[in-house]
PyMOL Python script that loads the backbone (N, CA, C, O; Angstrom):
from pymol import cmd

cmd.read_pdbstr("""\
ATOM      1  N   UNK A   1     100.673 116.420  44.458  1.00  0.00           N
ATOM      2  CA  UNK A   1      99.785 115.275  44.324  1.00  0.00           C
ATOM      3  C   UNK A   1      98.999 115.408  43.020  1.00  0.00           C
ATOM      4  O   UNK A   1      98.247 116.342  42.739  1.00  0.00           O
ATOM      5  N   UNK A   2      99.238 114.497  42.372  1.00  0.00           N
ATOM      6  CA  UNK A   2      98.361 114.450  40.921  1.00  0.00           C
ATOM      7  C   UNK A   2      97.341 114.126  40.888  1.00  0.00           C
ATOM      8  O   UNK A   2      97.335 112.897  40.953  1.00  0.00           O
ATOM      9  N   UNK A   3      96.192 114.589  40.807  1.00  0.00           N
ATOM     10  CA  UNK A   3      94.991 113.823  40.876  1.00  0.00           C
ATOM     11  C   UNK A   3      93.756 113.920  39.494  1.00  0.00           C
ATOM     12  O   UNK A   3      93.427 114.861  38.772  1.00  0.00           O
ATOM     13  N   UNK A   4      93.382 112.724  39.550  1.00  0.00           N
ATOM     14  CA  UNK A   4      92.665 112.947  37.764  1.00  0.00           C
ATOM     15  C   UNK A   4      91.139 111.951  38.163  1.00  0.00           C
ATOM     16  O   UNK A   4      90.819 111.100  38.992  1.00  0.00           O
ATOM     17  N   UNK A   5      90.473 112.713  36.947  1.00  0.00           N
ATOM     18  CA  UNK A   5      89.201 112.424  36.964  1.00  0.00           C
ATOM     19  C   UNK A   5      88.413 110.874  37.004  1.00  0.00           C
ATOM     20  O   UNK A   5      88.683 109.946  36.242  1.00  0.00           O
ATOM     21  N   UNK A   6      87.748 110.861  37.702  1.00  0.00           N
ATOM     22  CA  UNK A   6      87.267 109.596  38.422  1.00  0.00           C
ATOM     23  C   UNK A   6      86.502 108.800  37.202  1.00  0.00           C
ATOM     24  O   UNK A   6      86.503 107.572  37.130  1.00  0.00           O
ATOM     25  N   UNK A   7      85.789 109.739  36.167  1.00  0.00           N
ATOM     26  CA  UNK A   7      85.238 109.604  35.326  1.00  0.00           C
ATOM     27  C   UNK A   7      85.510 109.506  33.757  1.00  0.00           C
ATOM     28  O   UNK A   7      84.886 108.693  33.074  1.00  0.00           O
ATOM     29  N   UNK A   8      86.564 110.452  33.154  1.00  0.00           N
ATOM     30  CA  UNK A   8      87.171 110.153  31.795  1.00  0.00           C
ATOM     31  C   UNK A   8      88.726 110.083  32.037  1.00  0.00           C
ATOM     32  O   UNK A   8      89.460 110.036  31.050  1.00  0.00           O
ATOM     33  N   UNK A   9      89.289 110.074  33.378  1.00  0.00           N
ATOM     34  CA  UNK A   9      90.804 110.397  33.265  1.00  0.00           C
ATOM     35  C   UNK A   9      91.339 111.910  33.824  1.00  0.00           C
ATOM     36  O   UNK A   9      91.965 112.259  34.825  1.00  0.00           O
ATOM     37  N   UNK A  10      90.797 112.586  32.717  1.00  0.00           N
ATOM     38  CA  UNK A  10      91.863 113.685  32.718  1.00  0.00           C
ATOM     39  C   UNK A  10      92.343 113.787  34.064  1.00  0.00           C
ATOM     40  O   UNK A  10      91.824 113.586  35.162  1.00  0.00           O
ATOM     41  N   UNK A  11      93.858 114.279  33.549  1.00  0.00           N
ATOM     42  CA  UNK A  11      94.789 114.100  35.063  1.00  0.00           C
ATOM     43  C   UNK A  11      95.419 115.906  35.079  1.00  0.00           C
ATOM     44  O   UNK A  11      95.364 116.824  34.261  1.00  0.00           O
ATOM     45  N   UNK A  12      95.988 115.756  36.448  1.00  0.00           N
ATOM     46  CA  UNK A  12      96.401 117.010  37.223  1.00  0.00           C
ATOM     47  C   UNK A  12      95.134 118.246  37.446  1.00  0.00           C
ATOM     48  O   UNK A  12      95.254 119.457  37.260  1.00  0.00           O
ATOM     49  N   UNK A  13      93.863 117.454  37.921  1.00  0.00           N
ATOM     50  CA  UNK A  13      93.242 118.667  38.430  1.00  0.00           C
ATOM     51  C   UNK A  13      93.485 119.831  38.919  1.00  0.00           C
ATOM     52  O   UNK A  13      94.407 119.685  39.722  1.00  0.00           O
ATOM     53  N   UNK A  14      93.162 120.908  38.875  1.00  0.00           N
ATOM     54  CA  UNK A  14      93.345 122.328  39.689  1.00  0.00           C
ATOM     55  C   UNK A  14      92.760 121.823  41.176  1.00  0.00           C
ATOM     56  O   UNK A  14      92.078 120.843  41.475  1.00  0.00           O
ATOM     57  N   UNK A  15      93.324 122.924  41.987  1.00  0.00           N
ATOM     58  CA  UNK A  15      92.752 122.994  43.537  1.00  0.00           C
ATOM     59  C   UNK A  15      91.344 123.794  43.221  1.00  0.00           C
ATOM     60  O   UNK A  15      90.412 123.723  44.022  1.00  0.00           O
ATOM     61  N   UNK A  16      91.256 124.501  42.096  1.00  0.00           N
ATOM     62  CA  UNK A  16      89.679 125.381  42.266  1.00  0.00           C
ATOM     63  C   UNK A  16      88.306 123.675  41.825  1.00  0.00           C
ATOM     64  O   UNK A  16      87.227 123.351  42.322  1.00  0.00           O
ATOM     65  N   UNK A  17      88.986 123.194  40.943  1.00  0.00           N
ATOM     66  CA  UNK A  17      88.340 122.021  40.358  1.00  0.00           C
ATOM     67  C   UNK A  17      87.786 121.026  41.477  1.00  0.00           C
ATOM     68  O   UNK A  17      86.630 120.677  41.718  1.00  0.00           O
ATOM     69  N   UNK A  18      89.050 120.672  42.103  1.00  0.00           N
ATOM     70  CA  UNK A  18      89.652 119.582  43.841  1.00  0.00           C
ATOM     71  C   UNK A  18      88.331 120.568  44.875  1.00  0.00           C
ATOM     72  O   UNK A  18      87.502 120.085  45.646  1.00  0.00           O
ATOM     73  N   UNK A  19      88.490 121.647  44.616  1.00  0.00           N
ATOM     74  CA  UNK A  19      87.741 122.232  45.661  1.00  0.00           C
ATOM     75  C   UNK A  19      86.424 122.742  45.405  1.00  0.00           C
ATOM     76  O   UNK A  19      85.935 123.714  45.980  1.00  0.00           O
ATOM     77  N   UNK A  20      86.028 122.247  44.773  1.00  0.00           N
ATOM     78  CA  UNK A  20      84.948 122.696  43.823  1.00  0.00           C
ATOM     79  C   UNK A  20      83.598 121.084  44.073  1.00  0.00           C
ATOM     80  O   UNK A  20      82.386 120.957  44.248  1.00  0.00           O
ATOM     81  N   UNK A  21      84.818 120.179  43.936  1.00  0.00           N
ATOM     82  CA  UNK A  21      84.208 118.585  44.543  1.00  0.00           C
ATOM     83  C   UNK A  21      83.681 118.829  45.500  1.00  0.00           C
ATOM     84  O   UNK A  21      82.483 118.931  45.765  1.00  0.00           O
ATOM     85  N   UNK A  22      84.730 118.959  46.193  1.00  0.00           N
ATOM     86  CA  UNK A  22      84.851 119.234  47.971  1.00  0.00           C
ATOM     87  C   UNK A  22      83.424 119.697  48.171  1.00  0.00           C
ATOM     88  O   UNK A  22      82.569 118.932  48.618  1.00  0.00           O
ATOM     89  N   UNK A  23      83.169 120.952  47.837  1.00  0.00           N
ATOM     90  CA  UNK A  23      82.057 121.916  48.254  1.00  0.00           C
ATOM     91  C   UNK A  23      80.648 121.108  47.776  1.00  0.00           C
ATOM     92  O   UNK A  23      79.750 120.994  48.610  1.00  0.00           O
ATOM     93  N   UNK A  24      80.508 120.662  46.694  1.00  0.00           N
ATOM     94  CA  UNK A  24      79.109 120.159  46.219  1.00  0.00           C
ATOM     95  C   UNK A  24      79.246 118.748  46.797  1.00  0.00           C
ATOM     96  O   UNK A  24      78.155 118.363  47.219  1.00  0.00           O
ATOM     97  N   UNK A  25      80.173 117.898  46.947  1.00  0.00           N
ATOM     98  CA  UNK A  25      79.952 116.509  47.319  1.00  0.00           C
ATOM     99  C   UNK A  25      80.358 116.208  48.280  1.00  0.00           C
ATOM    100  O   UNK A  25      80.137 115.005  48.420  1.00  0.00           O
ATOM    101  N   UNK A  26      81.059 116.760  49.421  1.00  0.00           N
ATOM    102  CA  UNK A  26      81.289 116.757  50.549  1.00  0.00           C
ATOM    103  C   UNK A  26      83.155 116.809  50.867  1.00  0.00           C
ATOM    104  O   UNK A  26      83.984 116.258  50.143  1.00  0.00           O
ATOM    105  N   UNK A  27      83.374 117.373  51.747  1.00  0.00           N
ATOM    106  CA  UNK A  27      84.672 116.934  52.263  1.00  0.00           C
ATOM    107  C   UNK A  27      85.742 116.009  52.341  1.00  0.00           C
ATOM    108  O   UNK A  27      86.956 115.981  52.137  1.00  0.00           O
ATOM    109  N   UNK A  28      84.556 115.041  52.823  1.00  0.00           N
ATOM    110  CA  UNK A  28      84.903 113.503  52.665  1.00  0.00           C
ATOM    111  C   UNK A  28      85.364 112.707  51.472  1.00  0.00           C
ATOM    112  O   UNK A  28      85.658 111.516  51.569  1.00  0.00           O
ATOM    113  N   UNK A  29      85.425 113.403  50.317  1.00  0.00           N
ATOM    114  CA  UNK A  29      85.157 112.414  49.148  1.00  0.00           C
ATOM    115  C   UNK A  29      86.606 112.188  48.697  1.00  0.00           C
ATOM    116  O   UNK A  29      87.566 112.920  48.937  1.00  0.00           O
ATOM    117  N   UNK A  30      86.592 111.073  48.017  1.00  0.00           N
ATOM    118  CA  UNK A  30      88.186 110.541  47.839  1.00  0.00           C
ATOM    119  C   UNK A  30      88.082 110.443  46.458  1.00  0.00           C
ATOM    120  O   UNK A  30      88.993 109.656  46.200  1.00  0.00           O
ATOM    121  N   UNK A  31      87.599 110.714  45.491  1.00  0.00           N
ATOM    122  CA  UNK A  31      87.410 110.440  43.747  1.00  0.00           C
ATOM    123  C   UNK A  31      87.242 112.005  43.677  1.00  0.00           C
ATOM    124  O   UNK A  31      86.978 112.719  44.644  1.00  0.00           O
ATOM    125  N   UNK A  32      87.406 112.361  42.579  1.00  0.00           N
ATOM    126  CA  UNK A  32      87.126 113.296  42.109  1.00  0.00           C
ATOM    127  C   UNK A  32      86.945 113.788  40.773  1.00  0.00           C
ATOM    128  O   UNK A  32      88.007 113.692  40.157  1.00  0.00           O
ATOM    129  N   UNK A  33      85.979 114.298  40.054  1.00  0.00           N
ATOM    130  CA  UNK A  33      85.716 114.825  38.397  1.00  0.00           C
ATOM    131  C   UNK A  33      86.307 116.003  38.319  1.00  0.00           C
ATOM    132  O   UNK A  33      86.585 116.790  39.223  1.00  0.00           O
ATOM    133  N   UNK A  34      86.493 116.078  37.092  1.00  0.00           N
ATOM    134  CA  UNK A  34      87.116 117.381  36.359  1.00  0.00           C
ATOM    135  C   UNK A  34      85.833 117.605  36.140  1.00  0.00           C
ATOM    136  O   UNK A  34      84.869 116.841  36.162  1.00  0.00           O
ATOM    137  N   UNK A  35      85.982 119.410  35.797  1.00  0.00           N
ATOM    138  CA  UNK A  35      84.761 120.305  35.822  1.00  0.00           C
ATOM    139  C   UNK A  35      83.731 120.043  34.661  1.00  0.00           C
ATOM    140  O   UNK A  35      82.642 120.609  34.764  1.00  0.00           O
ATOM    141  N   UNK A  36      83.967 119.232  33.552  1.00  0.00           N
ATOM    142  CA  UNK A  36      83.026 118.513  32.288  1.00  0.00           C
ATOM    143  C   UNK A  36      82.404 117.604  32.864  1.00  0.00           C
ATOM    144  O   UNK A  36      81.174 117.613  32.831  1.00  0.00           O
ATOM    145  N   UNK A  37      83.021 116.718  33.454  1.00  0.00           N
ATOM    146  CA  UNK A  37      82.170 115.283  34.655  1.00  0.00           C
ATOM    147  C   UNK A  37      81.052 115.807  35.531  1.00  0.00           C
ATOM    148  O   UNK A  37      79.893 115.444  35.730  1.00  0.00           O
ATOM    149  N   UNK A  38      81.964 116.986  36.073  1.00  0.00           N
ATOM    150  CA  UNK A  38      80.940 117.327  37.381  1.00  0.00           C
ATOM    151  C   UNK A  38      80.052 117.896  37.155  1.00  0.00           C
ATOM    152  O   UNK A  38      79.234 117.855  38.074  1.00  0.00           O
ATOM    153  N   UNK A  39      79.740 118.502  36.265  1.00  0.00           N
ATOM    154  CA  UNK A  39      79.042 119.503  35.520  1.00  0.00           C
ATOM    155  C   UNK A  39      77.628 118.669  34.858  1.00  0.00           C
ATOM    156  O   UNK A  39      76.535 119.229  34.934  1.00  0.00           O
ATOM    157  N   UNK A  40      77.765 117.205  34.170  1.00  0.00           N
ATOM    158  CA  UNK A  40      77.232 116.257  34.029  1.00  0.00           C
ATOM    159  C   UNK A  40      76.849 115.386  35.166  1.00  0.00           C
ATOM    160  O   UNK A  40      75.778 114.820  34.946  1.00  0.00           O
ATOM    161  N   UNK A  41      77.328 115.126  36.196  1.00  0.00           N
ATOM    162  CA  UNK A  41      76.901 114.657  37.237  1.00  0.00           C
ATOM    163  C   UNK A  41      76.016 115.387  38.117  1.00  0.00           C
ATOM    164  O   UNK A  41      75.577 114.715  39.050  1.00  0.00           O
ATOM    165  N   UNK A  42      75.615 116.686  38.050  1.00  0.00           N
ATOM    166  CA  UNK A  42      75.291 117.729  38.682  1.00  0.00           C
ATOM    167  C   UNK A  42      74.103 118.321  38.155  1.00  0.00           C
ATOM    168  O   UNK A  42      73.315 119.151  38.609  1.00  0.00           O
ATOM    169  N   UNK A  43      74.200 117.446  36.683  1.00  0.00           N
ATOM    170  CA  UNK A  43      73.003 118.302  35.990  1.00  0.00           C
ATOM    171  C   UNK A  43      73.166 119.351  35.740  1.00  0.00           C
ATOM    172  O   UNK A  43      72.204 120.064  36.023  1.00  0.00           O
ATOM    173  N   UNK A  44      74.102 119.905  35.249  1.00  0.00           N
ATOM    174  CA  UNK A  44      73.982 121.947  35.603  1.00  0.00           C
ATOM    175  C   UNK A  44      75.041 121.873  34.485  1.00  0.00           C
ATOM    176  O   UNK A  44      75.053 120.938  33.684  1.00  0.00           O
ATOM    177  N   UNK A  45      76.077 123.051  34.449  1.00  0.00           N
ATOM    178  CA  UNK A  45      76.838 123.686  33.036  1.00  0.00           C
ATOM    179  C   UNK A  45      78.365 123.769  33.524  1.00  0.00           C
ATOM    180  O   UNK A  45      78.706 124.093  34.661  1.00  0.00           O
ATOM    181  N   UNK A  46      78.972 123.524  32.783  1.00  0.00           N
ATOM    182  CA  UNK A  46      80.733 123.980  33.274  1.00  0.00           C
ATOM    183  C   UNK A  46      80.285 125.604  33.814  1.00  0.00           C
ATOM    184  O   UNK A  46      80.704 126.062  34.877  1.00  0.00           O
ATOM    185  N   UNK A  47      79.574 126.190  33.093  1.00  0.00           N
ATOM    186  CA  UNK A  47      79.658 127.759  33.391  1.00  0.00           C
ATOM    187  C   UNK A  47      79.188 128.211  34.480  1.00  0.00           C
ATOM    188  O   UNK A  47      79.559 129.213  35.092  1.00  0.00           O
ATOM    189  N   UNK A  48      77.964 127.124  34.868  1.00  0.00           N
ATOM    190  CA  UNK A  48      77.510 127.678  36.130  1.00  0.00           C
ATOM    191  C   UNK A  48      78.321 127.021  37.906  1.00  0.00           C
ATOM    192  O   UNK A  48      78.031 127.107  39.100  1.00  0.00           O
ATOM    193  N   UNK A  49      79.045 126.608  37.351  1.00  0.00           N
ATOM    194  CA  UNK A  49      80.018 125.560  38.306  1.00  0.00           C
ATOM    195  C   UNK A  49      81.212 126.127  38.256  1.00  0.00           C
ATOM    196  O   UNK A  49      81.933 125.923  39.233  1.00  0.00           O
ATOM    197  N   UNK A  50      81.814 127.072  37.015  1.00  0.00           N
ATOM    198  CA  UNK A  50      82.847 128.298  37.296  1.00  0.00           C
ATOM    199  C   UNK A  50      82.571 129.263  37.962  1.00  0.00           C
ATOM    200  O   UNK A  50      83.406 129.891  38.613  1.00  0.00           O
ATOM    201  N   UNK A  51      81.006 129.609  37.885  1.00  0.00           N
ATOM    202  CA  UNK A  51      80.057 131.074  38.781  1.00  0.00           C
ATOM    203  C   UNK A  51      80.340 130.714  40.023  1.00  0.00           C
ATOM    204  O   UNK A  51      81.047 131.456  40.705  1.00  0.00           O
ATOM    205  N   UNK A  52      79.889 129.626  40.490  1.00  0.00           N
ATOM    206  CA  UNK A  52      80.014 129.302  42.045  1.00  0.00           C
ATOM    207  C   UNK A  52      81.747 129.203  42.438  1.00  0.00           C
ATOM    208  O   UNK A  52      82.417 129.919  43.182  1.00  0.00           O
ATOM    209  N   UNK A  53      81.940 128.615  42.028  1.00  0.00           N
ATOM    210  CA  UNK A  53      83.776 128.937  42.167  1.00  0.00           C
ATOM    211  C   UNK A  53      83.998 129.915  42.467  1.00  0.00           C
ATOM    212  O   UNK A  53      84.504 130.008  43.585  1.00  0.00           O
ATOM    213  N   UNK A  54      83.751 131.288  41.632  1.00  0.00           N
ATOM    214  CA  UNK A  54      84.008 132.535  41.920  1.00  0.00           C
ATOM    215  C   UNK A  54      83.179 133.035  43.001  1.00  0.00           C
ATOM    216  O   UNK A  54      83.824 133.782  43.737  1.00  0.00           O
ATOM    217  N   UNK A  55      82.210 132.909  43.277  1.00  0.00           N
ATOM    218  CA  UNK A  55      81.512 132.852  44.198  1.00  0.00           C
ATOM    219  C   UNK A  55      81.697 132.665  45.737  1.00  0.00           C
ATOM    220  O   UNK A  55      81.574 133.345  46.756  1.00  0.00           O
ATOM    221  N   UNK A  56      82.066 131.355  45.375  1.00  0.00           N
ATOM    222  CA  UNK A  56      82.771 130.870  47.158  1.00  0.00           C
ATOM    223  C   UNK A  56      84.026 131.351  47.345  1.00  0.00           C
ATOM    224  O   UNK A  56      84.383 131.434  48.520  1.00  0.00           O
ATOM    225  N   UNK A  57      85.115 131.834  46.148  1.00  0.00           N
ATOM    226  CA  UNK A  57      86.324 132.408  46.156  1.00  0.00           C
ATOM    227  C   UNK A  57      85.932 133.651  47.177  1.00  0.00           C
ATOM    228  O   UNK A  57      86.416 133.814  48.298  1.00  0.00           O
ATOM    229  N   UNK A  58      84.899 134.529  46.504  1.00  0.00           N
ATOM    230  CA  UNK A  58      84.648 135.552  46.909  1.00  0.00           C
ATOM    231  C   UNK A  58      83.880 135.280  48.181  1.00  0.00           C
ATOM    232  O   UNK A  58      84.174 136.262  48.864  1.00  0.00           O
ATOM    233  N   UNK A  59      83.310 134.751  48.690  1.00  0.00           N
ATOM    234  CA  UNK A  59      83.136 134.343  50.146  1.00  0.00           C
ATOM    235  C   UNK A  59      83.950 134.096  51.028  1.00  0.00           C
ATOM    236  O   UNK A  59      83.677 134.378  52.194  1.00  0.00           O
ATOM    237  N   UNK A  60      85.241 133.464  50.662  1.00  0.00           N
ATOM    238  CA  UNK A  60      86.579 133.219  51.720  1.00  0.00           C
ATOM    239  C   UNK A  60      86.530 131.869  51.725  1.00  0.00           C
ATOM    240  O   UNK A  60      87.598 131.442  52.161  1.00  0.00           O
ATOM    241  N   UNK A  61      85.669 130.872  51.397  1.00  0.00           N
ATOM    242  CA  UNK A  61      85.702 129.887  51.493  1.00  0.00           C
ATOM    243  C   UNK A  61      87.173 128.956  51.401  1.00  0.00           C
ATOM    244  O   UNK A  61      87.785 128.775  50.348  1.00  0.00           O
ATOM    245  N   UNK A  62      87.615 128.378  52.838  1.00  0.00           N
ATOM    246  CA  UNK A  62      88.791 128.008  52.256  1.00  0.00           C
ATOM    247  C   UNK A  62      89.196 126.971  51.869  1.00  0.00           C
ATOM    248  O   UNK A  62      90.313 126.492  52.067  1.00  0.00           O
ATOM    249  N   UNK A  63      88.109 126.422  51.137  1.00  0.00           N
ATOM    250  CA  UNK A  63      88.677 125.321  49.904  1.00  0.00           C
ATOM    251  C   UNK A  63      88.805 125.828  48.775  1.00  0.00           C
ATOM    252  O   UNK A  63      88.536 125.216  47.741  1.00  0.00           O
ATOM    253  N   UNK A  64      89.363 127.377  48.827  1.00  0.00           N
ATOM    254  CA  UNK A  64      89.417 127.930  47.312  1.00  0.00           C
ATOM    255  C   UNK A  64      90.675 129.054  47.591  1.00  0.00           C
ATOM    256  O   UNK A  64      90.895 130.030  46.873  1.00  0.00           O
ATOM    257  N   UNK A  65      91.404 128.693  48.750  1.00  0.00           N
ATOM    258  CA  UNK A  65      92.567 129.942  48.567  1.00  0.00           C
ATOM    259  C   UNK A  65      93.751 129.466  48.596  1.00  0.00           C
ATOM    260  O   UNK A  65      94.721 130.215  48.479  1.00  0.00           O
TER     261      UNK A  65
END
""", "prot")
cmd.dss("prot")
cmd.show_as("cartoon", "prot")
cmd.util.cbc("prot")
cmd.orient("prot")
């Protein structure tokens, strides 16, 4: 499934990116940003939105395995 950014395009998101939505905007959500969008929508940094990634990776979280 190809899925691309709700906001500038970019297409073929990652599942860490897909799941990365998931976690800050809910489950539910059917649009999705690439990690520059979300990062701007969020107020916060691509870098600190890769930290949590690794983060919930390392938690088991399984919208990240």
């Amino acid at each position: 499934m190809k899925i691309e950014c709700v906001s500038c395009g970019k297409k073929d998101l990652d599942k860490n990116t897909i799941g990365i939505n998931k976690k800050m905007l809910g489950t539910e959500v059917s649009t999705f940003y690439c990690t520059d969008c979300l990062a701007g929508y969020l107020d916060t940094t691509v870098e600190e939105i890769l930290e949590k990634i690794e983060e919930f990776k390392e938690e088991g979280c399984i919208l990240f395995q």
